[in-house]
C-alpha positions as CSV (number, residue, x, y, z in Angstrom):
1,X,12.3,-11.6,21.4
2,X,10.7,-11.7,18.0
3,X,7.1,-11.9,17.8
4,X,5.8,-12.7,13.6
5,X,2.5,-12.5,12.4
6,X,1.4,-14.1,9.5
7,X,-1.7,-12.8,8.1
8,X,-3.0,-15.3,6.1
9,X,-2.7,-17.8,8.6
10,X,-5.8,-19.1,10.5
11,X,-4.3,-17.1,14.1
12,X,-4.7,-13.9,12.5
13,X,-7.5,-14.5,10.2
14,X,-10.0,-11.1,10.4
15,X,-12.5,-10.0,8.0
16,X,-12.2,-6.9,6.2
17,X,-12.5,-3.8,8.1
18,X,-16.0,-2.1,7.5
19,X,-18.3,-0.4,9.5
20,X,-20.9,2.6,9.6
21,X,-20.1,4.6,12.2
22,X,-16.6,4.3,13.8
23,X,-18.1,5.1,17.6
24,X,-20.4,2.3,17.0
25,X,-17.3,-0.8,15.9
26,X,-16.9,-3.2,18.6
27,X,-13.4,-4.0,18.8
28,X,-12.4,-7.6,18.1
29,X,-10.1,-9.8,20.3
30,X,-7.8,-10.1,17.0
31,X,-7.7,-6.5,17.0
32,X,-6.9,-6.4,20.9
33,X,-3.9,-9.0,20.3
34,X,-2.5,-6.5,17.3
35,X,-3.1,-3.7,19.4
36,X,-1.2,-5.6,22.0
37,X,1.6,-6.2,19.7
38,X,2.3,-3.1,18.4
39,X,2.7,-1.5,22.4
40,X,5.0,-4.2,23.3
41,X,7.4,-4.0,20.4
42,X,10.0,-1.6,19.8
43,X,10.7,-2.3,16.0
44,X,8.1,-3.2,13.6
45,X,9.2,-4.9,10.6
46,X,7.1,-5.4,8.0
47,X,6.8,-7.8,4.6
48,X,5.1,-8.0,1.2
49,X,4.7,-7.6,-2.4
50,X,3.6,-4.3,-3.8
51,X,0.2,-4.9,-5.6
52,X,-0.9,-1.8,-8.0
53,X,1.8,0.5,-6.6
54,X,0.8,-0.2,-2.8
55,X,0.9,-2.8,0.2
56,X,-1.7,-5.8,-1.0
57,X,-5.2,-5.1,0.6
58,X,-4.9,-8.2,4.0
59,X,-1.9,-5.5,5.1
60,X,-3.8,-2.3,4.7
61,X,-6.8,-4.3,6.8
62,X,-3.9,-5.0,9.4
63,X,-2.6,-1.3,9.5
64,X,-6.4,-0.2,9.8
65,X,-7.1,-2.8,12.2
66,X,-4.1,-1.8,14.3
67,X,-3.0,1.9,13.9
68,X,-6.9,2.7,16.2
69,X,-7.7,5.8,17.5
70,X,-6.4,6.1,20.9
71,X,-4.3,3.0,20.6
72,X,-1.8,4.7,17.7
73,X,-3.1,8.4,18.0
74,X,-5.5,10.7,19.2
75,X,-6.5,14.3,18.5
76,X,-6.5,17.2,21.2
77,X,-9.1,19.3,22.3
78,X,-7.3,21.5,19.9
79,X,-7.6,19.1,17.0
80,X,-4.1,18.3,16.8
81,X,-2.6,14.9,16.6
82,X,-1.1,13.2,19.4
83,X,1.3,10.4,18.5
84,X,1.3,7.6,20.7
85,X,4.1,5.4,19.7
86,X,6.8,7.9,19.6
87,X,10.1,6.0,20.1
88,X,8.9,2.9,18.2
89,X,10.7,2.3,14.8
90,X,9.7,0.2,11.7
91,X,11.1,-1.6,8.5
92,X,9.7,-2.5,5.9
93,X,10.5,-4.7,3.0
94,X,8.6,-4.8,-0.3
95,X,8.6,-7.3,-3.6
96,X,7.7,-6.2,-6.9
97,X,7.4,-7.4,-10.4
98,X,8.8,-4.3,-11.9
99,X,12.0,-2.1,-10.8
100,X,12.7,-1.1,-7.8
101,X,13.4,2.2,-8.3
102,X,10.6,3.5,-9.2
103,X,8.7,2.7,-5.6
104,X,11.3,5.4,-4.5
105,X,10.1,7.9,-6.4
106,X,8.6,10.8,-4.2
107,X,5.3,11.0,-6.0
108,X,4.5,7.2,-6.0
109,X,1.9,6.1,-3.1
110,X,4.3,3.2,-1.4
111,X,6.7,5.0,0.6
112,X,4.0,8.2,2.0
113,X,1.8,5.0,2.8
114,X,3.9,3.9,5.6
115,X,6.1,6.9,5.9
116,X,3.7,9.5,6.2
117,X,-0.2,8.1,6.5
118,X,0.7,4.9,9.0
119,X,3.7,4.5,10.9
120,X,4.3,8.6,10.7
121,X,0.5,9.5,11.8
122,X,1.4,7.6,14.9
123,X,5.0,8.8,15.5
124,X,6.8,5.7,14.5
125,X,10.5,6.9,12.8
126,X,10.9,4.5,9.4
127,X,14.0,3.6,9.6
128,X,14.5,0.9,6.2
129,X,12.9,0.8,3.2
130,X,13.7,-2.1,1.2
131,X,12.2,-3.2,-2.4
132,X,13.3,-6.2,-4.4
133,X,12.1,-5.9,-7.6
134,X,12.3,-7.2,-11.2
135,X,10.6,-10.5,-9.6
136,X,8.5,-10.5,-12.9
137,X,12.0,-10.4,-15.6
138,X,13.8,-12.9,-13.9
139,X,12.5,-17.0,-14.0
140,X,13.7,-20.2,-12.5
141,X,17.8,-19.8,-10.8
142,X,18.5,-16.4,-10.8
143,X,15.3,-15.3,-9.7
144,X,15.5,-17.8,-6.5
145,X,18.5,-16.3,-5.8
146,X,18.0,-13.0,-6.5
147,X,15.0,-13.4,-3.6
148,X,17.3,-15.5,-1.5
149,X,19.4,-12.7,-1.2
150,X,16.9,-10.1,-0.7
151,X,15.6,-13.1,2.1
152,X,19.2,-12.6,3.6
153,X,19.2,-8.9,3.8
154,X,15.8,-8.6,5.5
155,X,17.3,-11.2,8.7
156,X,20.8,-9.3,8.8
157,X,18.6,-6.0,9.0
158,X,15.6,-7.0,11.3
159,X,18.7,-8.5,13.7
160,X,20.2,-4.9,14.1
């Protein structure tokens, strides 16, 4: 089964994250239903543009939202962390304007965001990193198809 969430629709509308003390924010039910989500599936796939070199703001409020203290991870007596989703994998799948290539460059935020600070804080193994870019170079035909294709890759590799 195949659960998508669409952020922007009226569902999963939440405001941005902010607070002044984290022991004093009072979980939402949106945030219980994502927190929900992300125990019950096995894969995570993600979507979106790239916006100034990183996911666009409504999906860092989603990973911040989601990836909560004792829900994604925790920290030992020892101060260590304990992933808690070990097991889980994730996708995701990124437009841009510009190349592609150079999201995959090792010093570029995109790829430690979920690799390292989201999914790999909580023990999730990335599995697919996918960008379609020169959305920006392209108009009209060949850039519809050009995102049709990059449309067709992201079903064929969410299906496996």
């Amino acid at each position: 089964m195949v659960e998508i969430v669409d952020l922007y629709s009226k569902q999963y509308a939440t405001d941005f994250f902010r607070f002044e003390n984290l022991r004093e924010f009072v979980v939402t039910p949106i945030q219980k239903k994502f927190h929900e989500q992300i125990h019950w599936a096995h894969e995570i796939v993600v979507v979106h543009p790239i916006w100034w070199g990183t996911p666009p703001s409504i999906m860092k409020n989603w990973s911040e939202l989601t990836f909560w203290p004792h829900v994604a991870y925790q920290y030992t007596p020892q101060g260590k962390v304990e992933h808690l989703l070990l097991g889980k994998h994730a996708k995701v799948f990124a437009t841009c304007g510009g190349p592609s290539w150079w999201f995959y460059l090792p010093i570029l935020p995109f790829r430690t965001f979920w690799t390292v600070e989201i999914f790999g804080f909580c023990g999730i193994d990335v599995s697919t990193i996918k960008i379609c870019g020169n959305l920006d170079k392209w108009k009209d035909e060949k850039r519809a198809k050009h995102l049709a294709k990059f449309i067709e890759e992201i079903r064929k590799e969410g299906l496996r």
